[in-house]
C-alpha positions as CSV (number, residue, x, y, z in Angstrom):
1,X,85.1,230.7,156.0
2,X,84.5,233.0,159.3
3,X,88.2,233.1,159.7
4,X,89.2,233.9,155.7
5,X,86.6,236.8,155.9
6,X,88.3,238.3,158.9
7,X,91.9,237.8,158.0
8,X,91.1,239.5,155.0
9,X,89.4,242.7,156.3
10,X,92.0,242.6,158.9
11,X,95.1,242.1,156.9
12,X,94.0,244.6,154.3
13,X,93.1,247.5,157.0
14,X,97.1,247.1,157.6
15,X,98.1,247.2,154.0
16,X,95.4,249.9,153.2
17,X,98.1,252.9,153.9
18,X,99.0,256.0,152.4
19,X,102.6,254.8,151.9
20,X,101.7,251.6,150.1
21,X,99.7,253.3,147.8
22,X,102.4,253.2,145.1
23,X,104.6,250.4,146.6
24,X,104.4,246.6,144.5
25,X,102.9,244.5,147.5
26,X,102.3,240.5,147.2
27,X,101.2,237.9,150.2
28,X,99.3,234.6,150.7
29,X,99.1,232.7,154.0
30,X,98.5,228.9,154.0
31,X,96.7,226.7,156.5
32,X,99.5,223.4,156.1
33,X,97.1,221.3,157.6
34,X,94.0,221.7,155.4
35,X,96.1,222.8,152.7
36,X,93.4,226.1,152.8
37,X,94.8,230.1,151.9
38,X,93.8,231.5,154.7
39,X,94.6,235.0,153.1
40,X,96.1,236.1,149.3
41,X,96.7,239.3,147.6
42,X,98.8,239.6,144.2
43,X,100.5,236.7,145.7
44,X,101.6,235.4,141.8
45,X,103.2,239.1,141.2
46,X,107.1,238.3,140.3
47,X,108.8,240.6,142.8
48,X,112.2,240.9,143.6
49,X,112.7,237.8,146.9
50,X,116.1,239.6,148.2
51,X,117.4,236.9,150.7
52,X,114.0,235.0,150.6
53,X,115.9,233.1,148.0
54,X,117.9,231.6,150.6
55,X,115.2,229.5,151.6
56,X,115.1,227.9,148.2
57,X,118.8,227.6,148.3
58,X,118.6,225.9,151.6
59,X,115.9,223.6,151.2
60,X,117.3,222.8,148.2
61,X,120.8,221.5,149.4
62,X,119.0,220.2,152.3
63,X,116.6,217.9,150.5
64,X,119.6,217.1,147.5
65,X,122.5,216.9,149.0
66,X,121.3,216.1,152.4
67,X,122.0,217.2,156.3
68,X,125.3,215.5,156.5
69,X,127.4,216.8,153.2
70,X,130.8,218.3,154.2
71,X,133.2,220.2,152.2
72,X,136.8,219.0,152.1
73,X,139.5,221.1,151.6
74,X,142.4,218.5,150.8
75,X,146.4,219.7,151.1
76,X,149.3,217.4,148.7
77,X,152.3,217.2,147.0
78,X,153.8,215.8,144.0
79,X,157.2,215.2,144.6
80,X,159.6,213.5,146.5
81,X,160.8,214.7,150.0
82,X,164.6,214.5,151.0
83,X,166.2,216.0,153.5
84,X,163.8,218.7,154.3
85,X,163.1,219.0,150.9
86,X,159.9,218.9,148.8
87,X,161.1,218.5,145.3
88,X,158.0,219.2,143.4
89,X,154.7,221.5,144.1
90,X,152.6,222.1,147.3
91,X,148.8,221.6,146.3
92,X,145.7,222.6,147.4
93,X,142.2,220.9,146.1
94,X,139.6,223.2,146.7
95,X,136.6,221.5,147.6
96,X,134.2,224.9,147.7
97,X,134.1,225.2,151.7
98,X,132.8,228.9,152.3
99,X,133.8,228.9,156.0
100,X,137.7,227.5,155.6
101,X,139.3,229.6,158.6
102,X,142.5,231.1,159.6
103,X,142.6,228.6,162.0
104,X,142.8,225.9,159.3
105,X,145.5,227.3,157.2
106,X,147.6,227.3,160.8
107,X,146.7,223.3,160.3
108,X,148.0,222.7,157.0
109,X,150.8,224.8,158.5
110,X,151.7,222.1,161.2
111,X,150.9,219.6,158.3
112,X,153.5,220.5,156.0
113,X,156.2,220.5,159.4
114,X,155.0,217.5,160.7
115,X,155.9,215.9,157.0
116,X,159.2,216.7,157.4
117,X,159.1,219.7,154.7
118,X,161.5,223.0,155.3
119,X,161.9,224.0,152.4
120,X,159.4,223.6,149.0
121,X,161.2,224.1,146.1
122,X,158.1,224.5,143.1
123,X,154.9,226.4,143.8
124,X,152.0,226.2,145.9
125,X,149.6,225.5,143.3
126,X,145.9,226.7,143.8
127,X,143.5,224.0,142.3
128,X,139.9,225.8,142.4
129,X,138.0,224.4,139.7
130,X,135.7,222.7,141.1
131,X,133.4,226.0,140.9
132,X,134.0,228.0,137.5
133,X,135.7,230.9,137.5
134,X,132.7,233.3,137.6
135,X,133.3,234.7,141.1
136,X,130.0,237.0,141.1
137,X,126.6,236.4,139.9
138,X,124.5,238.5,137.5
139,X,122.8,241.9,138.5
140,X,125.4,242.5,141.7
141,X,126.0,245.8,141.7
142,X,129.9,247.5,141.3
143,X,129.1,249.8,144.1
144,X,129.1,247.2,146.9
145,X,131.7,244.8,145.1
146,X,134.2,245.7,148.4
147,X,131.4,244.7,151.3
148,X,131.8,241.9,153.6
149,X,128.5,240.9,152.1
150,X,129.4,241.0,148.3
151,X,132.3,238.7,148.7
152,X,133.4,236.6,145.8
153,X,133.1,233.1,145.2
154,X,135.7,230.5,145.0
155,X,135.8,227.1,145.5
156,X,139.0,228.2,147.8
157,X,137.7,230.7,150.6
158,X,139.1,231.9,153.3
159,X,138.1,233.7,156.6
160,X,134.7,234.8,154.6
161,X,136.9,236.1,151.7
162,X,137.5,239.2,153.7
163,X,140.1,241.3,155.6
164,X,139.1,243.2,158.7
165,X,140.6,247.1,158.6
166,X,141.3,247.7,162.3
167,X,141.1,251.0,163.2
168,X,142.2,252.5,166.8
169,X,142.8,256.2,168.0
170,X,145.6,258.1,168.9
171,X,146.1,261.0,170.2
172,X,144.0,264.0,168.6
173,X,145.7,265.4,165.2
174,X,147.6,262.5,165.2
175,X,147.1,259.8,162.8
176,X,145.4,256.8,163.9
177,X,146.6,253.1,164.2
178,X,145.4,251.4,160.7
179,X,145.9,247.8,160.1
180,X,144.7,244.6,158.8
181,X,143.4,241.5,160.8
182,X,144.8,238.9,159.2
183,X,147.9,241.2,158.5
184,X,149.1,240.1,154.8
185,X,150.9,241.4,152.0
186,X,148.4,240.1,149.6
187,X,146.7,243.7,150.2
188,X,147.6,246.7,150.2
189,X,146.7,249.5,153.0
190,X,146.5,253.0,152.2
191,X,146.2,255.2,154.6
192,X,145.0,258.9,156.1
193,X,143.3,258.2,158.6
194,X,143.4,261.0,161.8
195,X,142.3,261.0,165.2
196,X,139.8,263.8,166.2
197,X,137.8,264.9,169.4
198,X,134.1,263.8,168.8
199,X,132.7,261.1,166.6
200,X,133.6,259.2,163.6
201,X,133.7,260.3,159.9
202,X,135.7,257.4,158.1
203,X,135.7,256.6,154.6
204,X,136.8,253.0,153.4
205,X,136.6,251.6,149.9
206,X,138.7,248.9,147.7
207,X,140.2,249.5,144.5
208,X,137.7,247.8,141.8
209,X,140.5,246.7,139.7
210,X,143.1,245.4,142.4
211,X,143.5,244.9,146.2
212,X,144.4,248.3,147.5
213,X,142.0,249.7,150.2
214,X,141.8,252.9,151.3
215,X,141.0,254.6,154.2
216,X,140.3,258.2,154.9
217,X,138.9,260.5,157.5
218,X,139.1,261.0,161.0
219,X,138.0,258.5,164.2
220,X,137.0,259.5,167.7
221,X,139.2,260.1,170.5
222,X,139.5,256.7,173.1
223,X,137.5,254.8,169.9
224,X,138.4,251.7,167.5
225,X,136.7,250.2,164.5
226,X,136.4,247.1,162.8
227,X,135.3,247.0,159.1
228,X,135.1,244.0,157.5
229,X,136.4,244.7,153.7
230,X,136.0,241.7,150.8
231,X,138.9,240.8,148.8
232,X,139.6,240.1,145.0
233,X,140.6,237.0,143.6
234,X,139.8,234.5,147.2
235,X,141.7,231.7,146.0
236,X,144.8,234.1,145.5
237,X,144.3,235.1,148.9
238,X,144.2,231.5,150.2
239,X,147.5,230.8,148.8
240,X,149.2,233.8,148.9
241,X,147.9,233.9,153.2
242,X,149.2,230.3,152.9
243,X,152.9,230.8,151.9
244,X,153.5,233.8,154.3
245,X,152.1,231.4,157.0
246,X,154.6,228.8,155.9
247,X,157.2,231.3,155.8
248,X,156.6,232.3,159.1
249,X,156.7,228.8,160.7
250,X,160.4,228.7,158.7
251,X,159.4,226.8,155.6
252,X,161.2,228.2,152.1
253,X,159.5,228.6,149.8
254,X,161.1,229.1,146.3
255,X,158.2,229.4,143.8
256,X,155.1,231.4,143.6
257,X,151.5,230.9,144.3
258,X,149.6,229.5,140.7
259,X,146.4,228.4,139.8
260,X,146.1,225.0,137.9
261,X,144.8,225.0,134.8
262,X,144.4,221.0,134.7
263,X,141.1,220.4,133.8
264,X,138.5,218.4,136.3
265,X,141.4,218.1,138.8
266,X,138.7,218.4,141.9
267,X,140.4,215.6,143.9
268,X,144.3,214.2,144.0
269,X,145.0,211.6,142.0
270,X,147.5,209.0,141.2
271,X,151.1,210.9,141.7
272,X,150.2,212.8,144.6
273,X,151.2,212.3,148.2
274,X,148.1,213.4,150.8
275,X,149.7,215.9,153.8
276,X,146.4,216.5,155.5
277,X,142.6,217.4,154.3
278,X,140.1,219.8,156.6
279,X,136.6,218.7,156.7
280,X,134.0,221.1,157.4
281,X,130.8,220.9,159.9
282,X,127.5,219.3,158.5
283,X,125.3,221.0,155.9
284,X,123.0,221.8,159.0
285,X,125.1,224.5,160.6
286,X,125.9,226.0,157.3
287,X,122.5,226.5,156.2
288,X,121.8,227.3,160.2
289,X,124.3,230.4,159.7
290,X,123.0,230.6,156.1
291,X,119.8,231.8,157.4
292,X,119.9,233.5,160.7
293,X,123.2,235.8,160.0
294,X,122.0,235.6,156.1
295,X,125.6,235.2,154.5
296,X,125.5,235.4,151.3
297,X,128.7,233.7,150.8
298,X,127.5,230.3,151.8
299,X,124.5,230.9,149.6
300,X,126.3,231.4,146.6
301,X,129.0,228.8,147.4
302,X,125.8,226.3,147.7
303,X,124.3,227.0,144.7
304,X,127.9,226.5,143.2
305,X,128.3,222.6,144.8
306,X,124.5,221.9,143.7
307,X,125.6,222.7,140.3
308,X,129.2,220.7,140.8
309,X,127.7,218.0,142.9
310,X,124.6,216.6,140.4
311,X,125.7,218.7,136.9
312,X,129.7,218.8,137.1
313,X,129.4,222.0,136.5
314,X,130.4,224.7,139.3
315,X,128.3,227.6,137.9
316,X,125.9,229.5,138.7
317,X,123.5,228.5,136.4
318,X,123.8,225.1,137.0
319,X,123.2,225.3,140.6
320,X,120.0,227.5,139.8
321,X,118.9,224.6,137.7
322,X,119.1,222.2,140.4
323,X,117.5,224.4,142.6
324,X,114.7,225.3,139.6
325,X,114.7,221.5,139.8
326,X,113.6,221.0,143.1
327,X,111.0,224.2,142.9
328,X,109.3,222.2,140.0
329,X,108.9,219.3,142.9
330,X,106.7,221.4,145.1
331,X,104.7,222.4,142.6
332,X,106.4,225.9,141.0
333,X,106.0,227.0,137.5
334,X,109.4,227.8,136.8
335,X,108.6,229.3,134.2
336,X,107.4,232.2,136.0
337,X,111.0,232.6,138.3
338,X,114.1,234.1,137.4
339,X,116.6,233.2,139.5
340,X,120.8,234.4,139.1
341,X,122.2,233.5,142.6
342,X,121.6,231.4,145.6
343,X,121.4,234.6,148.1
344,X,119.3,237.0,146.4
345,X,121.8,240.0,146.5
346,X,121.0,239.8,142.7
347,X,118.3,242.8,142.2
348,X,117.3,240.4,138.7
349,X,115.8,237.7,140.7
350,X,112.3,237.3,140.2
351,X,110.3,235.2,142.0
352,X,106.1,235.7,143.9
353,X,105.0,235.2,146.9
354,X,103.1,231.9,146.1
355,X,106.3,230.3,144.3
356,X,108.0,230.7,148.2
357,X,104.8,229.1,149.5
358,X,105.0,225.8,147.8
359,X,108.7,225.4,148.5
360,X,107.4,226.1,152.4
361,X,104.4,223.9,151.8
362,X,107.1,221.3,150.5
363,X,109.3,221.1,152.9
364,X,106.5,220.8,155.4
365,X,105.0,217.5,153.5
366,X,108.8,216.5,153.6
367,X,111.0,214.3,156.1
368,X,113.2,217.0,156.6
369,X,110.7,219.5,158.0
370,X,111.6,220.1,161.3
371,X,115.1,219.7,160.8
372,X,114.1,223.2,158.1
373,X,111.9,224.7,160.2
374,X,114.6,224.5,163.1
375,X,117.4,226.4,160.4
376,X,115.1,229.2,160.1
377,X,115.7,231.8,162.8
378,X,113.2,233.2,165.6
379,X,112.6,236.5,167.1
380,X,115.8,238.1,168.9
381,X,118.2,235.7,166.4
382,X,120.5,237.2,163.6
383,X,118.5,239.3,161.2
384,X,115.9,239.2,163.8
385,X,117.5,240.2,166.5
386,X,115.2,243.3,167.5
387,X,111.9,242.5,165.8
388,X,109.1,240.1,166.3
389,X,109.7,239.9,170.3
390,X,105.8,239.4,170.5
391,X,105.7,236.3,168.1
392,X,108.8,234.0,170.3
393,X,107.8,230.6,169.8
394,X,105.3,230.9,167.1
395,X,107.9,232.5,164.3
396,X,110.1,231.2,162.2
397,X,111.0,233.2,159.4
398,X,113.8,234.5,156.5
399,X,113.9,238.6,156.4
400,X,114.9,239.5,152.7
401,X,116.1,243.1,152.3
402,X,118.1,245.5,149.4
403,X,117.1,249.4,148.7
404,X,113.5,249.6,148.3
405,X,112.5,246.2,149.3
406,X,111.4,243.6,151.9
407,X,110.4,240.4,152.4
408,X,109.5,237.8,154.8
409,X,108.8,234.5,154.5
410,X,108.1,231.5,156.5
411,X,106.0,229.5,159.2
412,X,103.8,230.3,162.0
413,X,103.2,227.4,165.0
414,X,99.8,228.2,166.6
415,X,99.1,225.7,169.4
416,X,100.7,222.8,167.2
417,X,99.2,223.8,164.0
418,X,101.6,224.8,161.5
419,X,100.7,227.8,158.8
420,X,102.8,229.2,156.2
421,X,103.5,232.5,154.5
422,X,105.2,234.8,152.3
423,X,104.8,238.5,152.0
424,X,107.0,240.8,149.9
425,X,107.2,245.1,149.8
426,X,109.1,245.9,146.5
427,X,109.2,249.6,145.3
428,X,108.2,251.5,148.1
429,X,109.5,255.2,149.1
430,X,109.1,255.0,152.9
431,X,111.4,253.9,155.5
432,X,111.9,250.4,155.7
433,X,111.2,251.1,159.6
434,X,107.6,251.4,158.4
435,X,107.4,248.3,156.4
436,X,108.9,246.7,159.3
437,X,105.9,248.0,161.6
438,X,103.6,246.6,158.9
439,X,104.7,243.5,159.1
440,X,105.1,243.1,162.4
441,X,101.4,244.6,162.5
442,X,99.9,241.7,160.1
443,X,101.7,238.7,161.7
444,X,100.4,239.5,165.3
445,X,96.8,240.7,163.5
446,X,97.5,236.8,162.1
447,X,98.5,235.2,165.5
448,X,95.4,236.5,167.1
449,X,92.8,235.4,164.4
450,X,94.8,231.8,164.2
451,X,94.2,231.3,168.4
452,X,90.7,232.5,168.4
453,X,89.6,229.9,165.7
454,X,91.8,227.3,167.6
């Protein structure tokens, strides 16, 4: 009782500031081993998560489809092969791996050689139905649609579903060196880009209707850059990356890159001839990157295989329902959340503080806990790279942030004893630096109380 009357006159001195005043602002901390709130306010306020939702998504695939899935990403053909010939189609069965690499087309690459093949005569057909076509969830915005971390969904991906625009000076009033990394004629560069004394003023955007980016301005002199730019259509980039790769290893091609419209077609069947299939890593190090580097790629191409994997269907709203599934388990009104996507890009996603609890409070009561608590990051990892540098080795926690909004959710270790939390900033007009400094403020505020009473 001592300690719940002092966390609360504690924790609310913190929040008690001019710039929350106006600002939406939901917590609750939970004492997992007397199942006790240590500390609540408006913590059953919908508010928008951000990337908080990744820990449902995570705990969710971890707990469904367990610590071992892999993706496979299969590579066959359909017709006979004589004399260097393949007289039929190249296919590739998308299994919806988000982290499919470079690397890995150069495999199916030396696959395709090593069967003997010089020259394809049909297409390389693109089977990616094993997600439906949506390749963007509801209530992402247009504005962003080009960024690294708005990239669209397929169950074909490749190197993140983006292009890196390489940037590097020339001489002054010259015009710079632009290029793409992987260099590919699936898009298209454009190009005025100058070299100046002094610092950097570059402007970089994609087409919204097609795969044209366009760079402007000026770099430093002595200086490169490196922006990461997402591309349209990901499974057409697969294949189309694909045939200049086989090109360029010698292989003819003599059709064109197509999707298959064959319904269902998630694995080769009978009339095909496996070449090769790549496997990814364990579900573990996907969620692992999931949540310290907070990609919201993988989190959207989870929610897709939950959906695929237990509904045959590769939508979002499936996989939301699986996930809404698992939230009813730990004790969540679903009722209450609105969920669109499996990273929490979506600014429609509405879910409280105490909803985030119980899916902590689950996963803690579940096998799989330390394995969970282990994918969360610490202090000085990804998204917590320069905060929380007092609270190594107590901390583990998912940031959530968009304009106007963040989160952070997860558990404390004090001495052995486990505690979990969830606090969320929505609507506030300060700097985010501030609500940083607030949080920061409370979880120390928290450590101190926890290791007097124990």
């Amino acid at each position: 009782m001592l300690l719940l009357l002092l966390s609360s006159l504690a924790i609310d001195s913190i929040l008690n500031q001019p710039e929350l005043q106006h600002a939406h602002v939901g917590m609750i901390v939970l004492d997992l081993s007397r199942d006790t709130v240590i500390y609540a306010r408006n913590c059953q306020k919908s508010m928008v998560p951000a990337s908080n939702v990744k820990i449902i998504t995570s705990a969710t695939a971890l707990s469904f489809l367990g610590p071992e899935f892999r993706y496979k990403t299969r590579l066959a053909i359909d017709g006979p092969v004589r004399s260097g010939a393949l007289f039929g189609d190249l296919y590739v069965f998308g299994g919806g791996d988000p982290g499919f690499t470079l690397e890995d087309i150069e495999r199916f690459v030396t696959a395709v050689r090593t069967s003997g093949i010089y020259d394809i005569k049909g297409d390389i057909v693109l089977v990616d139905d094993y997600f439906t076509d949506e390749r963007l969830p509801v209530g992402w915005a247009w504005h962003y649609l080009d960024a690294r971390y708005a990239a669209e969904i397929s169950a074909l991906s490749l190197n993140h579903n983006a292009v890196k625009v390489r940037i590097e000076a020339t001489a002054p009033g010259e015009a710079a060196n632009v290029f793409l990394q992987p260099g590919t004629g699936y898009v298209k560069l454009i190009s005025r880009m100058v070299t100046r004394p002094g610092s950097d003023s570059i402007i970089i955007f994609r087409r919204t209707d097609a795969n044209v980016i366009h760079v402007d301005g000026a770099i430093g002199s002595g200086r490169t850059r490196s922006i990461d730019v997402a591309v349209k259509d990901p499974a057409m980039y697969f294949g189309e990356y694909l045939k200049e790769r086989l090109q360029a290893a010698g292989i003819r091609i003599e059709g064109d890159c197509s999707k298959s419209t064959a319904a269902s077609a998630y694995l080769p069947g009978p009339g095909y001839e496996m070449l090769d299939s790549v496997v990814s890593g364990p579900l573990m190090g996907i969620i692992k990157e999931l949540n310290t580097e907070s990609v919201n790629l993988y989190g959207e191409a989870i929610i897709k295989t939950l959906g695929s994997h237990f509904r045959k269907d590769g939508s979002f709203r499936a996989g939301v329902s699986i996930a809404k599934e698992f939230m009813r388990r730990c004790g969540v009104d679903t009722t209450l959340v609105v969920l669109h996507d499996g990273s929490g890009l979506s600014r429609q996603n509405l879910v409280s503080p105490y909803a985030i609890v119980l899916v902590l409070r689950g996963m803690y009561h579940s096998g799989l806990f330390q394995a969970f608590y282990d994918l969360l990051p610490g202090p000085g990892e990804g998204t917590m790279q320069t905060r929380f540098n007092g609270l190594k080795g107590s901390l583990r926690a998912k940031t959530g942030t968009l304009d106007a909004i963040s989160c952070l959710s997860g558990y404390l270790n004090i001495n052995g004893r486990y505690y979990c939390f969830s606090m969320m900033f929505n609507n506030f007009t300060c700097s985010r630096k501030k609500i940083e400094s607030i949080q920061e403020a409370i979880l120390k505020t928290l450590k101190s109380l926890l290791e007097m009473e124990a």
